[in-house]
DSSP file (Angstrom, degrees, kcal/mol; ACC not computed):
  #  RESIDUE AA STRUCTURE BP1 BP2  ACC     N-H-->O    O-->H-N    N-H-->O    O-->H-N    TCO  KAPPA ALPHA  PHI   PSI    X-CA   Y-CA   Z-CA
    1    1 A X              0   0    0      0, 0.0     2,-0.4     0, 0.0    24,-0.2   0.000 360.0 360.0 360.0 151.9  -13.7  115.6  119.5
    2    2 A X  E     -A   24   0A   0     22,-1.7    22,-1.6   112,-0.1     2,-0.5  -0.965 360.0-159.2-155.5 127.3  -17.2  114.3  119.0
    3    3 A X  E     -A   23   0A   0     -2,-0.4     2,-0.4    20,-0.2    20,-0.2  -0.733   1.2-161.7 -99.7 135.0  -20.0  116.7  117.6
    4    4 A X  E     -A   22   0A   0     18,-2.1    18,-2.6    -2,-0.5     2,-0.3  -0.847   3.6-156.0-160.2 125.8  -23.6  116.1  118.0
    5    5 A X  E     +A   21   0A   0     -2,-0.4     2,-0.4    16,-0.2    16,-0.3  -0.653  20.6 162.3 -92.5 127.6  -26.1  117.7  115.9
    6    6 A X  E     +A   20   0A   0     14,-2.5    14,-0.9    -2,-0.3   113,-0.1  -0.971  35.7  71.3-148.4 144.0  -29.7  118.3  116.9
    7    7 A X        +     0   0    0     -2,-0.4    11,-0.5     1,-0.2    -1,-0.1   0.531  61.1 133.6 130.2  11.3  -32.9  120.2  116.2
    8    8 A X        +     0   0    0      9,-0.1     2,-0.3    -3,-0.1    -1,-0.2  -0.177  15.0 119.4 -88.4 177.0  -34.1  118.8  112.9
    9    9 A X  E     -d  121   0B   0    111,-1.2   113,-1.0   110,-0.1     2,-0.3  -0.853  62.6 -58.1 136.4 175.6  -37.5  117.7  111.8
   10   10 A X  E     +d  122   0B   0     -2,-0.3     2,-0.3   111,-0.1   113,-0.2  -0.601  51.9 167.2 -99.8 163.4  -40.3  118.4  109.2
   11   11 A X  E     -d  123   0B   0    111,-2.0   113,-1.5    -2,-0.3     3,-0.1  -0.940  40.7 -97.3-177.5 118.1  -41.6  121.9  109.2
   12   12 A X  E >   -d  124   0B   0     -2,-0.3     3,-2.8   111,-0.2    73,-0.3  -0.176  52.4 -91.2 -34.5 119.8  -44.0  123.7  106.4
   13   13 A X  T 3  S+     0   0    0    111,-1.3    73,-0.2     1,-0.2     3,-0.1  -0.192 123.4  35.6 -44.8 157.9  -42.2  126.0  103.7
   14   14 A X  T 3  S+     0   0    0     71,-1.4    70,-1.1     1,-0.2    -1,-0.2   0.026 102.9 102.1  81.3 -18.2  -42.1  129.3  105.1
   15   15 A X    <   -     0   0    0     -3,-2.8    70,-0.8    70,-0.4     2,-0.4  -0.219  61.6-130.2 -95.7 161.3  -41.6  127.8  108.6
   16   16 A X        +     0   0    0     67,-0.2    67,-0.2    68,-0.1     2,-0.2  -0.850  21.8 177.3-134.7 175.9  -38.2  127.6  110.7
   17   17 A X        -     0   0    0     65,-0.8    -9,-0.1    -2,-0.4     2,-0.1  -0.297  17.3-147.2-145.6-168.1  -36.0  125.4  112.7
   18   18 A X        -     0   0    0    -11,-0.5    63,-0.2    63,-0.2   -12,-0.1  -0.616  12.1-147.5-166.3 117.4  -33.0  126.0  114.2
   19   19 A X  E     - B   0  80A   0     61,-2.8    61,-0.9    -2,-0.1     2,-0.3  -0.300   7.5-165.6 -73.1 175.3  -30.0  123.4  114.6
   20   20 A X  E     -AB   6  79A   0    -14,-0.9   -14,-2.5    59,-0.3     2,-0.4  -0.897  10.1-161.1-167.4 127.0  -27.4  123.0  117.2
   21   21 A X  E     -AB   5  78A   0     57,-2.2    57,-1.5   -16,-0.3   -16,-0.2  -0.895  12.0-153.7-137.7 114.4  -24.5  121.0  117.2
   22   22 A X  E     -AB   4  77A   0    -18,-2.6   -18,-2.1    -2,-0.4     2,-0.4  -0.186  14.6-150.2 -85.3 135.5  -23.2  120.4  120.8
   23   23 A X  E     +A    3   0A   0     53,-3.6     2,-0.3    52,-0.3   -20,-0.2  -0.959  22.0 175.5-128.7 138.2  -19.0  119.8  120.5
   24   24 A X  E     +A    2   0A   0    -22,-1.6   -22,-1.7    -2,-0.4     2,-0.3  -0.875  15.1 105.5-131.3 157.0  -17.4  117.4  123.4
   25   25 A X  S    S-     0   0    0     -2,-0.3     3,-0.2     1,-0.3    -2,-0.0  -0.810  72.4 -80.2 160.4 158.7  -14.1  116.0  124.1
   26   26 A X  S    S+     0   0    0      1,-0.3     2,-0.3    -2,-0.3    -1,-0.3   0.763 121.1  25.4 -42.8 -91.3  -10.9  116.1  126.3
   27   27 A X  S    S-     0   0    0     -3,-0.1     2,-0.6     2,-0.0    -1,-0.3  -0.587  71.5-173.8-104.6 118.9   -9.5  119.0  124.4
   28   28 A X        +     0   0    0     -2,-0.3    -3,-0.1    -3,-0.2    48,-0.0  -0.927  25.3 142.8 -85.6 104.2  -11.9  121.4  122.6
   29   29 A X        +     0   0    0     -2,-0.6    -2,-0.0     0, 0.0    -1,-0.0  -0.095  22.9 179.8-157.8  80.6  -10.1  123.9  120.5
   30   30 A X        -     0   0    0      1,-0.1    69,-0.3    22,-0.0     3,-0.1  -0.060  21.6-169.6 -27.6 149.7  -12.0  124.6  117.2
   31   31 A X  S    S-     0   0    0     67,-1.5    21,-1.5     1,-0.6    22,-0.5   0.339  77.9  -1.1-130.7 -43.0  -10.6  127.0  114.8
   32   32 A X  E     -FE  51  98B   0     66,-1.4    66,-2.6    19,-0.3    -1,-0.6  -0.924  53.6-154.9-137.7 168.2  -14.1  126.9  112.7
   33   33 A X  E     +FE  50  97B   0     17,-1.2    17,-1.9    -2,-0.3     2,-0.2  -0.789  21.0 173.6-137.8 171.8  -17.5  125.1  112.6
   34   34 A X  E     -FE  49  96B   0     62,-1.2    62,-1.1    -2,-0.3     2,-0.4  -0.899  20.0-141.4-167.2 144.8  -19.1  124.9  109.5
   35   35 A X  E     -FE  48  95B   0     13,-2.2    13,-1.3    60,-0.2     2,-0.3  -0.998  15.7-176.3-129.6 129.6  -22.6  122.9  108.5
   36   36 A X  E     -FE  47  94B   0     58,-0.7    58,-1.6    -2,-0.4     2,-0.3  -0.850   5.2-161.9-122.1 169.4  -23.0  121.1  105.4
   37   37 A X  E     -FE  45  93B   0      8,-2.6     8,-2.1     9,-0.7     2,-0.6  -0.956   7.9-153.3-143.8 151.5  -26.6  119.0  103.9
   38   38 A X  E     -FE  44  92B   0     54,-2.0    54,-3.6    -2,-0.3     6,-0.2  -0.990  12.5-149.5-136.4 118.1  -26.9  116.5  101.3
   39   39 A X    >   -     0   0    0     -2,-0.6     3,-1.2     4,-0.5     2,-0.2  -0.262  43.4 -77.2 -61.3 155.1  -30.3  116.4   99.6
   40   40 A X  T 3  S+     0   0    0     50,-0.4    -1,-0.1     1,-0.2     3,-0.1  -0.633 124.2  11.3 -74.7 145.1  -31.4  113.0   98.3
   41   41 A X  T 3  S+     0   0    0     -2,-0.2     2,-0.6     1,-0.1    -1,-0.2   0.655 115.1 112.4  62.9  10.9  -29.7  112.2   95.2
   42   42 A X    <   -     0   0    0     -3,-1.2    -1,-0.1    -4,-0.0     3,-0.1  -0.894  69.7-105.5-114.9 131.8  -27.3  115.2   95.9
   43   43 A X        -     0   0    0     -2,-0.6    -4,-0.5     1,-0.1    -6,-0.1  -0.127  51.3 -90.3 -27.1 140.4  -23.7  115.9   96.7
   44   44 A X  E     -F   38   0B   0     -6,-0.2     2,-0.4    -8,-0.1    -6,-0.2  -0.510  59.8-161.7 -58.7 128.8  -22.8  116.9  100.1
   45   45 A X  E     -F   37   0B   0     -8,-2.1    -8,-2.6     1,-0.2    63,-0.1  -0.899  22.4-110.1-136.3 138.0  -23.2  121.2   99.6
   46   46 A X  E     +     0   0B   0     -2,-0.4    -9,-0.7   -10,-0.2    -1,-0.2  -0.018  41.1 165.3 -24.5 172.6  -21.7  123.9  101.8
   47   47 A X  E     -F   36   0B   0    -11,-0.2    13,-0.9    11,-0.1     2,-0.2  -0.199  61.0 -28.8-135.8 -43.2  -24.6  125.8  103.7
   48   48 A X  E     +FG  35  59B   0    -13,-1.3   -13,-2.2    11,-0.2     2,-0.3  -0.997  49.3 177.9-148.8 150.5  -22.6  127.7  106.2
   49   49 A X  E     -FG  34  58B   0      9,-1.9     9,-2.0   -15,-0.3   -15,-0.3  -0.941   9.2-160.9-153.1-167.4  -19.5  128.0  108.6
   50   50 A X  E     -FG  33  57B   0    -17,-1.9   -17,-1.2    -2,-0.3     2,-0.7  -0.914  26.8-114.8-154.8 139.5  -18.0  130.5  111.1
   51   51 A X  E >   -F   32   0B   0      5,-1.0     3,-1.5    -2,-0.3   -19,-0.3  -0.899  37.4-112.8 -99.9 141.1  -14.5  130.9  112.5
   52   52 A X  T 3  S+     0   0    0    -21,-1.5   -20,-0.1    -2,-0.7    -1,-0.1   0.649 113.8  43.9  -5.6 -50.0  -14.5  130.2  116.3
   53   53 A X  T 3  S-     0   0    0    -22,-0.5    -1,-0.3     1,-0.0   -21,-0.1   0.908 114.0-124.4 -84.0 -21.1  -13.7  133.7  117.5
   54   54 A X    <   +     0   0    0     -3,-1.5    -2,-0.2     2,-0.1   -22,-0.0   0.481  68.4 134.4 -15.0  78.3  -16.1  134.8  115.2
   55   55 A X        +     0   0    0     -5,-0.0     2,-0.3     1,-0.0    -3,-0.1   0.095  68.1  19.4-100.7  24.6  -14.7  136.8  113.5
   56   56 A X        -     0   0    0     -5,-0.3    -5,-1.0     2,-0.0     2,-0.5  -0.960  56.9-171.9-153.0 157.4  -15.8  135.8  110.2
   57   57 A X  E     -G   50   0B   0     -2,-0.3     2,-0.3    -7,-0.3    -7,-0.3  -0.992   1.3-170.7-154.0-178.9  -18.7  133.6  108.6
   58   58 A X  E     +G   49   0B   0     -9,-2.0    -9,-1.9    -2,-0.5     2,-0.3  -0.982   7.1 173.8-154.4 146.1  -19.5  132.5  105.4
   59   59 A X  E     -G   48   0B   0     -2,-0.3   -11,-0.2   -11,-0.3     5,-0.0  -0.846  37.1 -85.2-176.4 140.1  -22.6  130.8  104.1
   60   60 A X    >>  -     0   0    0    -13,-0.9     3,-3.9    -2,-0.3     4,-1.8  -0.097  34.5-116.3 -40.7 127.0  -24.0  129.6  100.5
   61   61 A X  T 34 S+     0   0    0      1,-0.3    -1,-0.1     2,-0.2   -14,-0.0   0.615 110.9  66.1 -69.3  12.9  -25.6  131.9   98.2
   62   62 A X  T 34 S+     0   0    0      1,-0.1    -1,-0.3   -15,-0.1    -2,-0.1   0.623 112.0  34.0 -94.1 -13.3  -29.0  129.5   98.7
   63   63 A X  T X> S+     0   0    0     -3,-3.9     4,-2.6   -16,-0.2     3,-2.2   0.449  83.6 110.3-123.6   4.4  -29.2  130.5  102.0
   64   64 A X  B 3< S+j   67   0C   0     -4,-1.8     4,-0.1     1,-0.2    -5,-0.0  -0.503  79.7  35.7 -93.1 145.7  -28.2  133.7  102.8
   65   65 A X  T 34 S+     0   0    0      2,-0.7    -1,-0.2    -2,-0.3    -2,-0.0  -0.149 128.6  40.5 122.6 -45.5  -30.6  136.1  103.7
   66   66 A X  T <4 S+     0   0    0     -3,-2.2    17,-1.1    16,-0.0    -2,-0.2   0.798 106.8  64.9-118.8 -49.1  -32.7  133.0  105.7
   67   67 A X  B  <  +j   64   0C   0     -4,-2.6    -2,-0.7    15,-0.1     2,-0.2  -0.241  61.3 176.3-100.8-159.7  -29.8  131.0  107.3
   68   68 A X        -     0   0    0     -4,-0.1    13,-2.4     2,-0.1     2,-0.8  -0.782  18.1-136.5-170.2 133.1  -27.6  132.4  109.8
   69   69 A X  E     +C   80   0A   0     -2,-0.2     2,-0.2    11,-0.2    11,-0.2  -0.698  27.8 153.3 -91.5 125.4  -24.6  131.1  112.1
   70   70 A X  E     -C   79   0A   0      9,-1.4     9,-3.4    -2,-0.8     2,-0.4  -0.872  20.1-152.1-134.7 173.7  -23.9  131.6  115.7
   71   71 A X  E     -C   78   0A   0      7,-0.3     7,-0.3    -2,-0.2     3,-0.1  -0.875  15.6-141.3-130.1 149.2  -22.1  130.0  118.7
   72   72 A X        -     0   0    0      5,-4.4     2,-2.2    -2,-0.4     3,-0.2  -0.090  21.0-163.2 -85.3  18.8  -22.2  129.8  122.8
   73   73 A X  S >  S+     0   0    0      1,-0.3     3,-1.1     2,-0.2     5,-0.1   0.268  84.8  50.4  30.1 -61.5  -18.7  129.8  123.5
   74   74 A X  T 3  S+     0   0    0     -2,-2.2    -1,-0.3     1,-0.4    -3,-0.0   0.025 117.0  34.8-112.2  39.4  -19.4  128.6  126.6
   75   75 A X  T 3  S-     0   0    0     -3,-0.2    -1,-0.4     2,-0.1   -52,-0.3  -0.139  99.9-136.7-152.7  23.4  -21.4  125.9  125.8
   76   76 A X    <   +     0   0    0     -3,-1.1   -53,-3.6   -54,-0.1     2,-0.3   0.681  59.0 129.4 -44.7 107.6  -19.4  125.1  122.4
   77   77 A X  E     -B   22   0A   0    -55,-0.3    -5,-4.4   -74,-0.0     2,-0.4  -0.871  46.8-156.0-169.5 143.8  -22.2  124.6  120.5
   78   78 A X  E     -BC  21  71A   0    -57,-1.5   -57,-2.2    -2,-0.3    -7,-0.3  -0.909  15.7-155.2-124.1 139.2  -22.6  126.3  117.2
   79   79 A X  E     -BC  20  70A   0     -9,-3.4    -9,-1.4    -2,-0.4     2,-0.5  -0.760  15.5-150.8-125.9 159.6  -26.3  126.8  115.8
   80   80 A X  E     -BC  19  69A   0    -61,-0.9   -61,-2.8    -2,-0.2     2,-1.0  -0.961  15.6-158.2-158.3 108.1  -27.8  127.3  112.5
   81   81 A X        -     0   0    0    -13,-2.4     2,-0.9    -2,-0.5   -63,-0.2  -0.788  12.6-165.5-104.4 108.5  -31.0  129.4  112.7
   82   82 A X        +     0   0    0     -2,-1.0   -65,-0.8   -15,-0.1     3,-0.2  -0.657  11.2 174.3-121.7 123.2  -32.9  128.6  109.8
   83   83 A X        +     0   0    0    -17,-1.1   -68,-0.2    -2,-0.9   -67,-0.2  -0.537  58.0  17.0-106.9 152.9  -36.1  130.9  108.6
   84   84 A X  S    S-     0   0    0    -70,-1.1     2,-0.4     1,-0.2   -69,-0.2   0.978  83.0-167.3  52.7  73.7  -38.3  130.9  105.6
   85   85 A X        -     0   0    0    -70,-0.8   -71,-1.4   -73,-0.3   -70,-0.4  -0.786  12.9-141.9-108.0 166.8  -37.6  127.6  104.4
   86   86 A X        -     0   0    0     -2,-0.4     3,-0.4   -73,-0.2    37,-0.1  -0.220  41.6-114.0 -93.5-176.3  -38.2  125.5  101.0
   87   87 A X  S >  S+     0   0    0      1,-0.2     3,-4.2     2,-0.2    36,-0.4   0.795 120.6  64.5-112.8 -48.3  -39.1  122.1   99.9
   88   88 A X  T 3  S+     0   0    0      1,-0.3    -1,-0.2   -49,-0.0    -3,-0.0   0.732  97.9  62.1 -45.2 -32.8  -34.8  122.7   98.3
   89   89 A X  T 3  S+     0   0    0     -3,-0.4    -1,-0.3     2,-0.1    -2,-0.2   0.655  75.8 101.4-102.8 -29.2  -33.8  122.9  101.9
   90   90 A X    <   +     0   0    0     -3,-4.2   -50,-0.4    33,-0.1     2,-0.4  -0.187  47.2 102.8 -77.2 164.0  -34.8  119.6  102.9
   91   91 A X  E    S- H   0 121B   0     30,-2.8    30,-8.3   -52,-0.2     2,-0.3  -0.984  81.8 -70.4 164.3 170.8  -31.8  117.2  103.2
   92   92 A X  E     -EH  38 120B   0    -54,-3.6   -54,-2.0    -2,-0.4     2,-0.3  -0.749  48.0-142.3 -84.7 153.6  -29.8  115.9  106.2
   93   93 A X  E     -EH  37 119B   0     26,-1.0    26,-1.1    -2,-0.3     2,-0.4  -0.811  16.4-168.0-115.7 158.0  -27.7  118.8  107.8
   94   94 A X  E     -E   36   0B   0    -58,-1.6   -58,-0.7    24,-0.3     2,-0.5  -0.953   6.6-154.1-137.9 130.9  -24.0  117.7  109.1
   95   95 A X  E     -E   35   0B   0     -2,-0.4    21,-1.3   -60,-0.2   -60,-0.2  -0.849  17.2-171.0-128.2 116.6  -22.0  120.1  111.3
   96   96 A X  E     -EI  34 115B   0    -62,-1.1   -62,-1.2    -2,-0.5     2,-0.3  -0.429  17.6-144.6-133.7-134.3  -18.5  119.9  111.4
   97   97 A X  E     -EI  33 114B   0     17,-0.8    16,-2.1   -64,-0.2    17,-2.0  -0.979   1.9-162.8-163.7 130.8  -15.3  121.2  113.1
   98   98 A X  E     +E   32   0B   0    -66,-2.6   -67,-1.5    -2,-0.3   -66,-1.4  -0.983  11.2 173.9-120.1 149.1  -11.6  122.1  111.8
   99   99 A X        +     0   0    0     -2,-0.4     2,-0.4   -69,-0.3    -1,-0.1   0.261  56.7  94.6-125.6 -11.4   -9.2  122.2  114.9
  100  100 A X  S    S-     0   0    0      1,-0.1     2,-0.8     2,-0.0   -69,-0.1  -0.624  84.0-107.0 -73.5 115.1   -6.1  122.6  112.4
  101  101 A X        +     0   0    0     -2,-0.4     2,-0.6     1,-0.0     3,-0.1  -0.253  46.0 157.0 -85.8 133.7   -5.1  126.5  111.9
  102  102 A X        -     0   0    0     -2,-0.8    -1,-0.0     2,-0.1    -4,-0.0  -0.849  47.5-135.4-151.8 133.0   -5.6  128.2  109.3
  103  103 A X  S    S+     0   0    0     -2,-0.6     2,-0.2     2,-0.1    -1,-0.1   0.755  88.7  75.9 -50.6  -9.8   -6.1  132.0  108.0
  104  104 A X  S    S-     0   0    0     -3,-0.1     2,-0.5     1,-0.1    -2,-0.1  -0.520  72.3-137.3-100.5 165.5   -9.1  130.9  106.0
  105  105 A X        -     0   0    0     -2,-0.2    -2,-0.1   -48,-0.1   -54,-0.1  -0.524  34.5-152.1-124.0  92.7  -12.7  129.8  106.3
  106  106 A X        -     0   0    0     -2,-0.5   -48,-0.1     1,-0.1     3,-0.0   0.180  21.8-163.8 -61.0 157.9  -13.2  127.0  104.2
  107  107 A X        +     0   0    0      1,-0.1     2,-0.5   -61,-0.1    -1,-0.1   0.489  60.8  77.2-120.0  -4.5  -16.3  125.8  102.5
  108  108 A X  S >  S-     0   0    0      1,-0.1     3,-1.7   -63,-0.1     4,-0.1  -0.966  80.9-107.1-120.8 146.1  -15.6  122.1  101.4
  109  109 A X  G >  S+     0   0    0     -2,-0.5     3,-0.6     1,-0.3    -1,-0.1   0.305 104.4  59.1   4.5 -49.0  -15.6  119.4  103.0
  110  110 A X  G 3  S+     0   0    0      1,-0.2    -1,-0.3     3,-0.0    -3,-0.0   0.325  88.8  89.0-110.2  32.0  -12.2  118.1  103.6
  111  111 A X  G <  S+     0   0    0     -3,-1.7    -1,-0.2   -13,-0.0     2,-0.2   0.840  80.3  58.9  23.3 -92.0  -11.6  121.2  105.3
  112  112 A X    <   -     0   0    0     -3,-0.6   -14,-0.3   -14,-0.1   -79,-0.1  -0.437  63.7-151.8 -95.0 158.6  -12.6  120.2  108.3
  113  113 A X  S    S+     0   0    0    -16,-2.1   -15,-0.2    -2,-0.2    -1,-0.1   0.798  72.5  41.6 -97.8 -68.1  -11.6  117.6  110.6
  114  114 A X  E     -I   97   0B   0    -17,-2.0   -17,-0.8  -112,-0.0     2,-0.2  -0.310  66.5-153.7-100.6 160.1  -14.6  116.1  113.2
  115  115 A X  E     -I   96   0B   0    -19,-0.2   -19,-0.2  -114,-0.2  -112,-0.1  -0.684  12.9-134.1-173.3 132.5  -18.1  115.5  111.8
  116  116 A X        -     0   0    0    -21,-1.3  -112,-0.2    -2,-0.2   -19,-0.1   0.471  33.1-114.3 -56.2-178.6  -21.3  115.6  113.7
  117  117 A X        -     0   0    0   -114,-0.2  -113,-0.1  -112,-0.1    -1,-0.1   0.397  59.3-107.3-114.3  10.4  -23.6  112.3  112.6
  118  118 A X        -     0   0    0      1,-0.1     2,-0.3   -23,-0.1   -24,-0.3   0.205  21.9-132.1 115.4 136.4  -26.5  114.6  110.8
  119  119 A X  E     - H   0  93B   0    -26,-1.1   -26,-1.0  -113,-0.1    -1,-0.1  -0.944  26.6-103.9-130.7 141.9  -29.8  115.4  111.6
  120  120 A X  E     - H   0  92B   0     -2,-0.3  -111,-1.2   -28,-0.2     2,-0.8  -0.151  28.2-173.3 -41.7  99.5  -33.1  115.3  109.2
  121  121 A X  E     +dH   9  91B   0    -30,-8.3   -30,-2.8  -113,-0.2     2,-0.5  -0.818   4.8 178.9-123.7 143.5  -34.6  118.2  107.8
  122  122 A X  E     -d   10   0B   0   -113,-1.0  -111,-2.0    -2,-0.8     2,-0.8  -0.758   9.8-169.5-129.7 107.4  -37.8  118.0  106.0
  123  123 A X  E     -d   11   0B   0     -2,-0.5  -111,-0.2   -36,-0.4   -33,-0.1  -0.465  10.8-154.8 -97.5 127.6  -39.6  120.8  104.5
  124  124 A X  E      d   12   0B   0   -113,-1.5  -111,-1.3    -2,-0.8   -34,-0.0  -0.381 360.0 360.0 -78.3 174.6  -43.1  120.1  103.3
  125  125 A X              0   0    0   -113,-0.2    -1,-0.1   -38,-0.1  -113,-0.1   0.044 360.0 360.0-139.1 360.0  -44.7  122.3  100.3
């Protein structure tokens, strides 16, 4: 499975962006997507994830309210539309992918299985 993350760039606080992380492979069969960001100088932090059918989501209490998770199915790509953001927001964003089943929707890392290679977001002040 191979993930690939897009849509990043600098953008004014207040302003918004929206990611996309594309999923490819022989076999696609996702059970969740999930996106995590590492600030400079920061641990890699939760921000959001989704289960696959979607029948659940989940997202960090720094962004909810502004970020918000969706899919395409039929385009497996999973999206992260994110509004009103802050200078705190910038960081690389990561999206990744658990293909393993499981009744939960996990929020760290090793979680998940696949991982996107990142793309840069930078919010100016």
């Amino acid at each position: 499975v191979q993930l690939q993350a897009s849509g990043g760039g600098l953008v004014q606080a207040g302003g918004s962006l929206r990611l996309s992380c594309a999923a490819s492979g022989r076999t696609f069969n996702s059970v969740a997507m999930g996106w995590f960001r590492r600030a400079p100088g920061k641990d890699r932090e939760f921000v959001a994830a989704m289960r696959w059918s979607g029948s659940a989501t989940s997202s960090a209490d720094s962004v909810k309210g502004r970020f918000t998770i969706s899919r395409d199915n039929a385009k497996n790509t999973v999206y992260l539309q994110m509004n009103s953001l802050k200078p705190e927001d910038t960081a690389i964003y990561y999206c990744a992918a658990r293909s393993r089943f499981s009744t939960i929707l996990g929020r760290s890392a090793g979680w998940y299985d696949y991982w996107g290679q990142g793309t840069e977001v930078t919010v100016s002040s």
